[in-house]
C-alpha positions, 0 to 999 in steps of 0.5 A: 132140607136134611139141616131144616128136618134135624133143626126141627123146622120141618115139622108138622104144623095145624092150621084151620083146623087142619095138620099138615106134614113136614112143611116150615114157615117161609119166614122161619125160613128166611130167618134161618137162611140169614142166622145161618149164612146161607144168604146175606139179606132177606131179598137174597134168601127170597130169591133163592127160595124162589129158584128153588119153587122154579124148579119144583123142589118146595111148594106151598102146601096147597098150592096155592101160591106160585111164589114164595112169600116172606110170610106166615105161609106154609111150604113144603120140600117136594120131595117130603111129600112124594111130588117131586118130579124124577126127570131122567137127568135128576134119576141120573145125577142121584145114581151118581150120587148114590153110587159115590156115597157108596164108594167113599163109605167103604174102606178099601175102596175102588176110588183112589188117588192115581197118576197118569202122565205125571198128573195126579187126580183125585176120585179115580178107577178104572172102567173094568173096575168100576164095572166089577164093583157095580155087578159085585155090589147088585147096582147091575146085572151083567157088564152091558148094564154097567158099561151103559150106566157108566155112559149115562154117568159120563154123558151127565158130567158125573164122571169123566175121562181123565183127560177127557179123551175118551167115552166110558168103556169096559176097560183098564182106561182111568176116569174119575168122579168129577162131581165130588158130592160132599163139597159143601155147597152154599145155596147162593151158588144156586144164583150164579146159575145164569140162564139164557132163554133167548138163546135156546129160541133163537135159531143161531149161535151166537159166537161170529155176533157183536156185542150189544150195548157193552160195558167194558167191565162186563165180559159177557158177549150177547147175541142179535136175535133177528135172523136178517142180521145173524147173517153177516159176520163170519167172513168178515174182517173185524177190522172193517166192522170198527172202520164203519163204527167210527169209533176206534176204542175196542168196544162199540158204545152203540151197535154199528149198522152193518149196511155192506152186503154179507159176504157168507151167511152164518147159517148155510147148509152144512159144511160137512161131507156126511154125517159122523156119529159118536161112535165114529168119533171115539172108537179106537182107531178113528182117523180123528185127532183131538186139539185142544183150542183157548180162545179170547174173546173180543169185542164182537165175539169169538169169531165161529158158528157150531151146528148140528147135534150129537156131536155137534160141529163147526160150520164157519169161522171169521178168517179175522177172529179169535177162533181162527187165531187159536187154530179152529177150522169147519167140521171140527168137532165140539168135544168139551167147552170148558172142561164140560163133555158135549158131545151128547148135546145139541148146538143150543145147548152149547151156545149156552154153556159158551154165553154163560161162561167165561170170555176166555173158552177153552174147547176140545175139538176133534179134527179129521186127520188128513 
């Protein structure tokens, strides 16, 4: 948006008699994306000009159009016009940014390079210090304040532990940016971003699930959407699942039909004793230990069940998959799947995060000591 304004493609344009304020011509616009390298085609730059209007960041002027057209039309930067809408998590991810623009303007910054266990990190402090700052500086009022923003910023990946070991608290603890906010971005980022609706509607995780029609070069694992037939794979050996395939290669060419009653169901009641908050969790001196678990996934997935929110925790594992091979039991609790902290989110949530990403998942999970 700033690079459009300084090129002068945001300006204020007359049509039908009428002028209006700092919009750009979407064809324009499309020529500036593809001169600029900022999408290859214009196929592509209209993909991401509509990923943009999806999540209420340009509109046409007048609202006329819900999507963006390759044309002598006119839209405009929502938040050029004052109708950008400020959800909770955006007004949490522009403090951040805020207060990081801050940080690294000054010359003796709090933020700096810094070791811990032989591991240097980059765009480090220390919570205490952080916490001096924000009250130096007027961002707060008194330390309470701080430390709550400080969670908010932690709970939102802004800001990390920097092993991931701990919440955020007024203390000599070392945590870090996580976001670094001047990175160059491409807008084409913007299209690796897969979502997964079906998951968020659907009432189960996905991980003890087959494959669905997969393509041996595509490692994405999906997941079968009728409850009937959620309910069968977490005791189950893998290896009885490829026997009634008929097919011996790692892969299912078609989804097998599981015609064997379940012998456990991946949705019972919960596994765990009683219910355990975050606080429980991360207050100093909790009788719980964190493990750190890689697991590969195979063909029909990664072999365990997570339910519950805030902290999410782990309801079955398939004795014969991935996730028991890597070490995971029931009611451990889901800390960070690929470096990504989640203890703040629900199950669905997770499933997402899990689906989307890569097939090798790496979790934290934190585990009651016996």
């Amino acid at each position: 948006r700033l690079r459009l304004h300084d090129g002068k493609l945001i300006k204020d344009r007359r049509y039908h008699l009428r002028t209006y304020p700092n919009c750009f011509v979407a064809k324009e616009l499309t020529d500036w994306l593809i001169d600029h390298k900022e999408a290859p085609d214009r196929e592509t730059g209209i993909r991401l000009m509509q990923k943009l209007m999806d999540h209420y960041i340009i509109h046409h002027v007048c609202d006329e159009h819900s999507d963006y057209k390759d044309a002598k039309l006119l839209y405009r930067f929502r938040k050029d016009d004052g109708t950008f809408p400020l959800s909770k998590d955006v007004k949490v991810f522009m403090r951040g940014q805020s207060i990081y623009e801050k940080l690294v303007s000054v010359e003796e910054s709090i933020l700096k390079v810094r070791e811990e266990n032989s591991v240097k990190y980059q765009r480090t402090f220390l919570g205490s210090e952080m916490i001096d700052w924000l009250i130096q500086e007027g961002e707060v009022e008194n330390r309470q304040e701080a430390v709550e923003l400080g969670r908010a910023l932690l709970e939102h990946g802004i800001i990390q532990h920097v092993s991931n070991r701990h919440h955020f608290f007024d203390s000599d603890i070392l945590y870090q940016f996580w976001i670094n906010f001047r990175r160059r971005r491409r807008l084409t980022e913007l299209l690796n971003e897969n979502s997964s609706r079906a998951l968020s509607e659907s009432p189960d995780s996905p991980f003890c699930l087959r494959k669905l029609n997969p393509d041996p070069g595509n490692t994405s694992f999906l997941s079968v959407q009728t409850n009937k037939e959620i309910k069968i794979v977490s005791a189950v050996r893998r290896s009885s699942i490829t026997s009634l395939s008929g097919n011996s290669n790692a892969y299912f060419s078609a989804p097998p039909t599981l015609v064997f009653p379940p012998v456990a169901e991946c949705n019972p009641k919960s596994v765990l004793k009683r219910p355990v908050t975050n606080e429980e969790l991360l207050s100093p001196g909790a009788p719980y230990v964190k493990k750190t678990l890689t697991i590969v996934g195979d063909a029909v997935g990664w072999g365990f069940v997570v339910r519950g929110g805030r902290p999410c925790h782990i309801q079955a594992v398939d004795p014969g998959g991935p996730a028991a091979a890597a070490g995971m039991k029931v009611c451990q609790f889901v800390f960070s799947v690929n470096g990504v902290y989640v203890l703040h989110l629900d199950y669905q949530t997770i499933s997402s995060l899990i689906m989307t990403g890569p097939r090798t998942l790496v979790m934290e999970v934190m585990e009651a000591i016996e």
